[in-house]
MMTF fields as JSON, N, C-alpha, C and O atoms, coordinates in Angstrom:
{
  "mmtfVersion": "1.0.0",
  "mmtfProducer": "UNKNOWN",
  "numBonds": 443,
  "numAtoms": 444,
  "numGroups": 111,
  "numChains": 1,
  "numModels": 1,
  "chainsPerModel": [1],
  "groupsPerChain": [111],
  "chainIdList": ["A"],
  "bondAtomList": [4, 2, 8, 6, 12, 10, 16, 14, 20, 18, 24, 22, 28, 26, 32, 30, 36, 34, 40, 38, 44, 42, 48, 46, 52, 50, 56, 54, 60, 58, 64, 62, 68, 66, 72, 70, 76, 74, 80, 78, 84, 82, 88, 86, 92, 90, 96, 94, 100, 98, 104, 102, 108, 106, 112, 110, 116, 114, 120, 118, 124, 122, 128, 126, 132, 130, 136, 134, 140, 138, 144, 142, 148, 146, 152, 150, 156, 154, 160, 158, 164, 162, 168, 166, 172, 170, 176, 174, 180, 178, 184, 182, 188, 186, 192, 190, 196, 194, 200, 198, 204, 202, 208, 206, 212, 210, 216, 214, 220, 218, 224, 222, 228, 226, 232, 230, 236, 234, 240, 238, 244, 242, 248, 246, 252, 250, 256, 254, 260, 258, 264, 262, 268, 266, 272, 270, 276, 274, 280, 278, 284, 282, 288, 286, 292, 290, 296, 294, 300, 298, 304, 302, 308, 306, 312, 310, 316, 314, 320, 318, 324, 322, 328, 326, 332, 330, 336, 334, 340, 338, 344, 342, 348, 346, 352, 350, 356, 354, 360, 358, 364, 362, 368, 366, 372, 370, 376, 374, 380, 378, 384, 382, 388, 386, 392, 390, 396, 394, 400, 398, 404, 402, 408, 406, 412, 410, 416, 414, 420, 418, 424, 422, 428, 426, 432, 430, 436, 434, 440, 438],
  "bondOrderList": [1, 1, 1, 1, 1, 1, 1, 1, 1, 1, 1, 1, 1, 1, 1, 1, 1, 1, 1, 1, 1, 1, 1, 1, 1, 1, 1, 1, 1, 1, 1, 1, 1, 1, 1, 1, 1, 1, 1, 1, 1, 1, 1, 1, 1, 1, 1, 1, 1, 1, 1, 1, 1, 1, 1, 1, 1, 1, 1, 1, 1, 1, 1, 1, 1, 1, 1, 1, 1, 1, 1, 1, 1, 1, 1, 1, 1, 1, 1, 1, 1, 1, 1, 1, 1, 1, 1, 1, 1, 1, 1, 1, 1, 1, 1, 1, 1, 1, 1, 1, 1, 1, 1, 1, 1, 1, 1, 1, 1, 1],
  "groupList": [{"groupName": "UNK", "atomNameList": ["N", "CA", "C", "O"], "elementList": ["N", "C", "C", "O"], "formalChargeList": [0, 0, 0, 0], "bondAtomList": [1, 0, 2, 1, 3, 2], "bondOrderList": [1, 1, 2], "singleLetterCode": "X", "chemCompType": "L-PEPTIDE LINKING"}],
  "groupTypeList": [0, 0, 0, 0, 0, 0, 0, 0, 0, 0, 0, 0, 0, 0, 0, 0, 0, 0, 0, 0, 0, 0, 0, 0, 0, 0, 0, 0, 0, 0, 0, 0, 0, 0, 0, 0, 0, 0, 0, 0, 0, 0, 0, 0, 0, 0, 0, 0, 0, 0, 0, 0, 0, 0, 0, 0, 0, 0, 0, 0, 0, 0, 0, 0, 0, 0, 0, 0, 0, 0, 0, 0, 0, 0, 0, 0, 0, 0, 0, 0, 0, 0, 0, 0, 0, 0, 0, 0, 0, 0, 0, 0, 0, 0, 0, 0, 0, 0, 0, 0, 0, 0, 0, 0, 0, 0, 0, 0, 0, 0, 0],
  "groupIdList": [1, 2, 3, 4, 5, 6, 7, 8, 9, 10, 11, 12, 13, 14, 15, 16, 17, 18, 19, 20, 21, 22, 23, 24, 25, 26, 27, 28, 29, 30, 31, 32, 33, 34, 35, 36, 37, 38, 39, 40, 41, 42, 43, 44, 45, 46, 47, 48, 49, 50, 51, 52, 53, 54, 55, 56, 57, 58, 59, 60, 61, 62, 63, 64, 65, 66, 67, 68, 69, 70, 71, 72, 73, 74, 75, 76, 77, 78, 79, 80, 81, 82, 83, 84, 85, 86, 87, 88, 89, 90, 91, 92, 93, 94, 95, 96, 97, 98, 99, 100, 101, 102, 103, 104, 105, 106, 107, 108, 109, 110, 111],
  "secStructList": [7, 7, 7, 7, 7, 7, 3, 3, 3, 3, 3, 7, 7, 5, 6, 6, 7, 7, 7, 7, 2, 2, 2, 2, 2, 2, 2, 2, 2, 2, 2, 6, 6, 1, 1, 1, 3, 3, 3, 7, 7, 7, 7, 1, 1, 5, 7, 2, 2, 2, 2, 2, 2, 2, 2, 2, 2, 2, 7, 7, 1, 3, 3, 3, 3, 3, 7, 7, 1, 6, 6, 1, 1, 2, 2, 2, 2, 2, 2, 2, 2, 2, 2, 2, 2, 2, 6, 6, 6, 7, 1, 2, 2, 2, 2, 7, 7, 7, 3, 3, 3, 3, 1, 7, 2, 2, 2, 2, 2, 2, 7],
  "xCoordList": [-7.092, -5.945, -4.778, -4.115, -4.703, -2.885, -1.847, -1.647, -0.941, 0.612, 1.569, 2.207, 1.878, 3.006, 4.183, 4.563, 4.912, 6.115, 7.108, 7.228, 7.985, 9.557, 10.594, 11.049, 10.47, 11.277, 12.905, 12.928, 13.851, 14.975, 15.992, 16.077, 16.904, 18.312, 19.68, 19.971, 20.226, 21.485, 22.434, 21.95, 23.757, 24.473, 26.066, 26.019, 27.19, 28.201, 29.044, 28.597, 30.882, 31.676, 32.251, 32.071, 33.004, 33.689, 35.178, 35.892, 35.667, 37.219, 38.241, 37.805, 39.51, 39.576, 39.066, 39.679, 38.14, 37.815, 36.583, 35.776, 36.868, 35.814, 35.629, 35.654, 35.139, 34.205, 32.355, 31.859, 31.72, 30.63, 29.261, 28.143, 29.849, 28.879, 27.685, 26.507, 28.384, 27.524, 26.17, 24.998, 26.523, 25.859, 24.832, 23.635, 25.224, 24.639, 23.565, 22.417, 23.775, 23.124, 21.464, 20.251, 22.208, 21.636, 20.491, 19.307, 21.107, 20.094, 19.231, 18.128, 19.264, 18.639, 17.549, 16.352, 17.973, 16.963, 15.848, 14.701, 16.511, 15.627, 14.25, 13.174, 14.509, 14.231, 12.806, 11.58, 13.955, 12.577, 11.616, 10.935, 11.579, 10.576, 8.83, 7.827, 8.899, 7.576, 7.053, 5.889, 8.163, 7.385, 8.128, 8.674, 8.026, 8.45, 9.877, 9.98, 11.135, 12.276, 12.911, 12.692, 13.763, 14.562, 15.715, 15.855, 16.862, 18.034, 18.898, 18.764, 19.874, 20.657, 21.723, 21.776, 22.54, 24.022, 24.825, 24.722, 25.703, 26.703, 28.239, 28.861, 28.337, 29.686, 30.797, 30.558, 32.014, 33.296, 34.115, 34.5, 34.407, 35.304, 34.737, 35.121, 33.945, 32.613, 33.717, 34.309, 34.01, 34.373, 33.409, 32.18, 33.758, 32.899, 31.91, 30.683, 32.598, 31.918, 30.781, 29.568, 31.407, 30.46, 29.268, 28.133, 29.565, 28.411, 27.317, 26.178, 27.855, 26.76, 26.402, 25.353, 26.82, 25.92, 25.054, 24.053, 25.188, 24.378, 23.15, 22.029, 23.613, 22.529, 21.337, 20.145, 21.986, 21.304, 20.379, 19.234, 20.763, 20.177, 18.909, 17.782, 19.304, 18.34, 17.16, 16.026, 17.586, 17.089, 16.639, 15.783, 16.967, 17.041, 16.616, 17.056, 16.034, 15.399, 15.962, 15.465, 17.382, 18.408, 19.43, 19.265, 20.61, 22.128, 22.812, 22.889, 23.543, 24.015, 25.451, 25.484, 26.996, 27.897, 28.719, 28.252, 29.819, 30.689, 32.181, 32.85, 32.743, 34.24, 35.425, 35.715, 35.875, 36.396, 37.81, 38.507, 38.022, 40.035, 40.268, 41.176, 39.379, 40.012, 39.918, 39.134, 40.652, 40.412, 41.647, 42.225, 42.117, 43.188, 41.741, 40.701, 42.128, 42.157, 40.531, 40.05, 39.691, 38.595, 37.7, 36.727, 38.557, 38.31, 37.975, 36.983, 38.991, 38.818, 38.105, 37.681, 37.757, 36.795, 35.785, 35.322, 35.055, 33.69, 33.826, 32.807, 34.834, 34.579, 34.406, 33.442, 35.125, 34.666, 33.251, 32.418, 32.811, 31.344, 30.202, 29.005, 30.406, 29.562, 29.198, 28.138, 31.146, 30.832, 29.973, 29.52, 30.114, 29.155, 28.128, 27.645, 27.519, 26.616, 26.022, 24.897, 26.171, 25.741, 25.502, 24.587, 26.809, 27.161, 26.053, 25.899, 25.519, 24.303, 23.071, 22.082, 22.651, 21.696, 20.776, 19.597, 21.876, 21.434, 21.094, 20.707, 21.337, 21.598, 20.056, 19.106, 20.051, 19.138, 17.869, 17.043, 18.154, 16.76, 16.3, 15.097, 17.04, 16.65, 16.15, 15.432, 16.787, 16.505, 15.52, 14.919, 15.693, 15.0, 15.167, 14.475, 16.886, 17.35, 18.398, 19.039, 18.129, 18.951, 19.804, 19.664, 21.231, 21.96, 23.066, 23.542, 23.182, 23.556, 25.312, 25.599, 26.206, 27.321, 27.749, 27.156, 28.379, 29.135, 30.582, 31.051, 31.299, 32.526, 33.229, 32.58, 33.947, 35.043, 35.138, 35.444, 34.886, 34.501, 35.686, 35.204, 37.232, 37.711, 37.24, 37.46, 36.484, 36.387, 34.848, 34.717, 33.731, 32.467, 32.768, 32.175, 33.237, 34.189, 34.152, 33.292, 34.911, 34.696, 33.921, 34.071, 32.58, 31.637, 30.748, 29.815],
  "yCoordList": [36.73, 36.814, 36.03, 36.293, 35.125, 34.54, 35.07, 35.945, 34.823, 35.403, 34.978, 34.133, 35.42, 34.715, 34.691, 35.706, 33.146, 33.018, 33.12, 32.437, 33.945, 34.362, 32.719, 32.484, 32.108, 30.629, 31.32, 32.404, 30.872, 31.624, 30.363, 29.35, 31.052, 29.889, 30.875, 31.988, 30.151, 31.477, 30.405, 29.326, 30.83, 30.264, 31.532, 32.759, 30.712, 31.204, 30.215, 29.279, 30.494, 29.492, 29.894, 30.783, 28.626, 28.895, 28.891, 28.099, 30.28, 30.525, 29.909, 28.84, 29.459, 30.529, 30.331, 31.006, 29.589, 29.629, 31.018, 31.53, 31.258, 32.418, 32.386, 33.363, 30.663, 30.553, 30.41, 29.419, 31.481, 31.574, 31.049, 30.743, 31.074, 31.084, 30.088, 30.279, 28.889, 27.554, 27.673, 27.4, 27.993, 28.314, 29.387, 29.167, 30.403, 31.248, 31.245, 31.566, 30.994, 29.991, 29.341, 29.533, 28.704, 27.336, 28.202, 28.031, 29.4, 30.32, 30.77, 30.242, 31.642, 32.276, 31.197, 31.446, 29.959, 28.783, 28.468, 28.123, 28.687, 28.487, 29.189, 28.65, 30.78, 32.071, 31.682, 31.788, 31.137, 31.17, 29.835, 29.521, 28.976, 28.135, 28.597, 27.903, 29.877, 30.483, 29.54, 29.171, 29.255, 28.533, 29.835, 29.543, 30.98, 31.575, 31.7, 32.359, 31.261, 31.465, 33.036, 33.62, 33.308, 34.532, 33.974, 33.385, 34.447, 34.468, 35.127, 36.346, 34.736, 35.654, 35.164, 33.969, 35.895, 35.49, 36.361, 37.56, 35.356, 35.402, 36.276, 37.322, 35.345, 35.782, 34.797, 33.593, 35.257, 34.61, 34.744, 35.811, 32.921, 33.267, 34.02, 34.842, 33.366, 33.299, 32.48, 31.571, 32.632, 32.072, 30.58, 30.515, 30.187, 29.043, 29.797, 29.721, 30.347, 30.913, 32.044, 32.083, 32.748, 33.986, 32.942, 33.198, 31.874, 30.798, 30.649, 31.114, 29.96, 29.998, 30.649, 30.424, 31.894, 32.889, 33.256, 33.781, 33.083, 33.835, 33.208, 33.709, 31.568, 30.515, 31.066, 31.359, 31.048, 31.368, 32.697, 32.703, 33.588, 34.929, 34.753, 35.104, 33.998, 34.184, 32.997, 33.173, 31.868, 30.74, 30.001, 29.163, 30.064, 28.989, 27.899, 27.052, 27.56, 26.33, 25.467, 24.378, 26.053, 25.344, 26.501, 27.68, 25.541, 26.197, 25.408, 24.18, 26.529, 25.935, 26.23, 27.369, 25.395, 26.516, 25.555, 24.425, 25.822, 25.616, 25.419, 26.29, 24.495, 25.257, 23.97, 22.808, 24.855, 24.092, 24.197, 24.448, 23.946, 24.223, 22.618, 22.29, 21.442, 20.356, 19.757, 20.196, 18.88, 17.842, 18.659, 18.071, 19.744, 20.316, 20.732, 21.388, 20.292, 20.397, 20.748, 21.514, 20.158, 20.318, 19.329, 19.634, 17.865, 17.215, 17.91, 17.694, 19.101, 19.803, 20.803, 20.989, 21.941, 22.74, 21.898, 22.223, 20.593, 20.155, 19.699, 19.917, 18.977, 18.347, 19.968, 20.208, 20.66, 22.058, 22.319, 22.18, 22.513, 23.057, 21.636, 21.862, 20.938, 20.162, 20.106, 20.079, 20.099, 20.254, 21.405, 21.407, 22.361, 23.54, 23.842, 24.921, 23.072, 22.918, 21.862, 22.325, 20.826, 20.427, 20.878, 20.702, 21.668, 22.508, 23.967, 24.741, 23.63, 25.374, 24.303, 24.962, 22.926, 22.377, 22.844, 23.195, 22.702, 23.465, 22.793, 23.322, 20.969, 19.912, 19.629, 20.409, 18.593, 18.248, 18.257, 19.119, 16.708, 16.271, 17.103, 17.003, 18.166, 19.093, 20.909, 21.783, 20.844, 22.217, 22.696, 23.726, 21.508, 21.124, 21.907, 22.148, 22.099, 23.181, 21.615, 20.597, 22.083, 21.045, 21.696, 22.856, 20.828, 21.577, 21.013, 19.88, 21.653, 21.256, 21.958, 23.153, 20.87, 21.094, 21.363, 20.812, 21.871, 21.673, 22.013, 22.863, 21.584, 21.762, 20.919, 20.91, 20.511, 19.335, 18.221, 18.108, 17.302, 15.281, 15.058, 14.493, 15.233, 14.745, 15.34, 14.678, 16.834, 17.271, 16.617, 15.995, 16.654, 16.023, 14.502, 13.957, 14.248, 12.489, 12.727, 12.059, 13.607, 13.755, 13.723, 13.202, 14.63, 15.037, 14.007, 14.245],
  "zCoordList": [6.589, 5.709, 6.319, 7.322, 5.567, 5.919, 5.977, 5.135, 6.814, 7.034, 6.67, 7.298, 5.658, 4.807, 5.77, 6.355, 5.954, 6.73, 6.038, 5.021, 6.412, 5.572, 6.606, 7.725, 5.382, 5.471, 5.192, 4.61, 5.487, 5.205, 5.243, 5.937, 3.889, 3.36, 3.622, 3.181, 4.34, 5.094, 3.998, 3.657, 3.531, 2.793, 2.892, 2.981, 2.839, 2.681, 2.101, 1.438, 2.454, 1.947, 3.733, 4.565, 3.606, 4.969, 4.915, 4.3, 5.935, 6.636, 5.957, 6.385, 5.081, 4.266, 2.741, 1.915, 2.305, 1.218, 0.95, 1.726, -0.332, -1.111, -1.832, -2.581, -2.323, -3.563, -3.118, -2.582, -3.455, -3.064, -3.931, -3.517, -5.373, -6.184, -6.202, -6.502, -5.762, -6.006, -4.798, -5.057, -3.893, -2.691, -2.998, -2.813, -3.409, -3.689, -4.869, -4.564, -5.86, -6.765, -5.907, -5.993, -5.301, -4.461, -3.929, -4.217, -2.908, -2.079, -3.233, -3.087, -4.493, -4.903, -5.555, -5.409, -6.298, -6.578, -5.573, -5.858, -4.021, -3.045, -3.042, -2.78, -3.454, -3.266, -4.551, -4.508, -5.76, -7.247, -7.143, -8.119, -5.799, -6.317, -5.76, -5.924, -5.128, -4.881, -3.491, -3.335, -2.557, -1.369, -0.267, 0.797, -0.688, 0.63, 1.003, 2.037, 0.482, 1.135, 0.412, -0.649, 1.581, 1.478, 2.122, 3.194, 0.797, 1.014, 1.977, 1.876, 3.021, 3.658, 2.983, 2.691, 2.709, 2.028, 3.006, 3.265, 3.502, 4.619, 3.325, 3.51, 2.235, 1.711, 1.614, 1.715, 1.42, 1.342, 2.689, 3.168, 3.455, 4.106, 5.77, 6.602, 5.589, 7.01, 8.043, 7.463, 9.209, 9.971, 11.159, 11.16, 11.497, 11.859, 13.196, 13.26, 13.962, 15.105, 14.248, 14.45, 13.45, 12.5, 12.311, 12.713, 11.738, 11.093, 12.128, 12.097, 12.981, 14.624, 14.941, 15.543, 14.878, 15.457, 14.731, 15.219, 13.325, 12.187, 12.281, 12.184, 12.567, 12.39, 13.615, 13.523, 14.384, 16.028, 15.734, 16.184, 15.14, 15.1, 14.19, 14.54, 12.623, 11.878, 11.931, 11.486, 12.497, 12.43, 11.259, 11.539, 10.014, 9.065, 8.799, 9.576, 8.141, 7.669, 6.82, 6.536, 6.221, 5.301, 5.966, 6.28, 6.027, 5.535, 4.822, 4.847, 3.878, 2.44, 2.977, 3.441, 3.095, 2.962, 2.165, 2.022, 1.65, 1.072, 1.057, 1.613, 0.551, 0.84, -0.235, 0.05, -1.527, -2.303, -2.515, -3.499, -1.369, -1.685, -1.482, -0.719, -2.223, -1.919, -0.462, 0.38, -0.28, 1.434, 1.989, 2.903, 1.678, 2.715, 4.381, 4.341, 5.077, 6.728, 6.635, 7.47, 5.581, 5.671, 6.824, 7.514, 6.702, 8.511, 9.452, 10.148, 9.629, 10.861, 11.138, 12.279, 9.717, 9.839, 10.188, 11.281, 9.53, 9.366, 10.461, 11.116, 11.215, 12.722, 13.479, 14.206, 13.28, 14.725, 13.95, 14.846, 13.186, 12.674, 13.069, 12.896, 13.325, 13.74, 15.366, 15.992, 15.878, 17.059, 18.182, 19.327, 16.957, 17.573, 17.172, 17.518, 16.394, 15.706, 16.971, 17.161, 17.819, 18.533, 19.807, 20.612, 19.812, 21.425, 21.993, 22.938, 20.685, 20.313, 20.225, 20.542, 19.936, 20.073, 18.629, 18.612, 17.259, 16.447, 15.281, 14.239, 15.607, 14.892, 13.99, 14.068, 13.3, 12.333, 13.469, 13.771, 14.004, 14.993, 15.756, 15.996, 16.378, 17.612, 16.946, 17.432, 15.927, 15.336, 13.985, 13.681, 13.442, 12.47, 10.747, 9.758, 11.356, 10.418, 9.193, 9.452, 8.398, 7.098, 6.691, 6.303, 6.712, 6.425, 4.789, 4.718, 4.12, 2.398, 2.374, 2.447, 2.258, 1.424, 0.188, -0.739, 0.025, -1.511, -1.795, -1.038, -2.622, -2.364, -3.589, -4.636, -3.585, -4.652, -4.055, -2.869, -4.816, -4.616, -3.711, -2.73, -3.484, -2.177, -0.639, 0.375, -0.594, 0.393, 0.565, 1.62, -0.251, -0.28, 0.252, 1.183, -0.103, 0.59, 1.85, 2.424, 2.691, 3.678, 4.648, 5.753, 3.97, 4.794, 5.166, 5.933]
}
């Protein structure tokens, strides 16, 4: 008998945004295409360090997060979330975790 592997899509919005829906959405689509994923939904307003650790704990195969307040100081969240995203060795090539934005076309510009 085979062992079904619980594949897992962690998704939030990040610090201070708390629009969750699109993400969430995103996770549960993950959930209906019948290859095994289970949703963790982090929520609204996940802090960046909360994010890393979450990532670290559950280990993920996608993270979805979000954050649509526009290009206000979104540079700087996405530069510290990357940087610890490297500093944890948690990156694409080394972790093999994919990671999906979403947000509003000046902050998506950004990324």
């Amino acid at each position: 008998m085979e062992k079904l592997i619980k594949r897992r899509v962690l998704n939030c919005s990040i610090d201070p945004c708390v629009h969750t829906l699109g993400v969430e959405k995103f996770a549960e689509w993950m959930e209906t295409m019948g290859i095994g994923y289970i949703a963790i939904k982090l929520g609204p307003a996940v802090s960046i360090d909360e994010l890393i650790d979450k990532i670290r704990e559950s280990k993920p195969e996608v993270v979805s997060f979000c954050y649509r307040l526009g290009d206000l100081h979104v540079d700087e969240i996405i530069e510290e979330l990357v940087e610890k995203i490297y500093k944890f060795e948690l990156e694409p090539a080394k972790s093999g975790i994919r990671y999906c934005f979403g947000g509003l076309r000046p902050a998506a510009n950004l990324v």
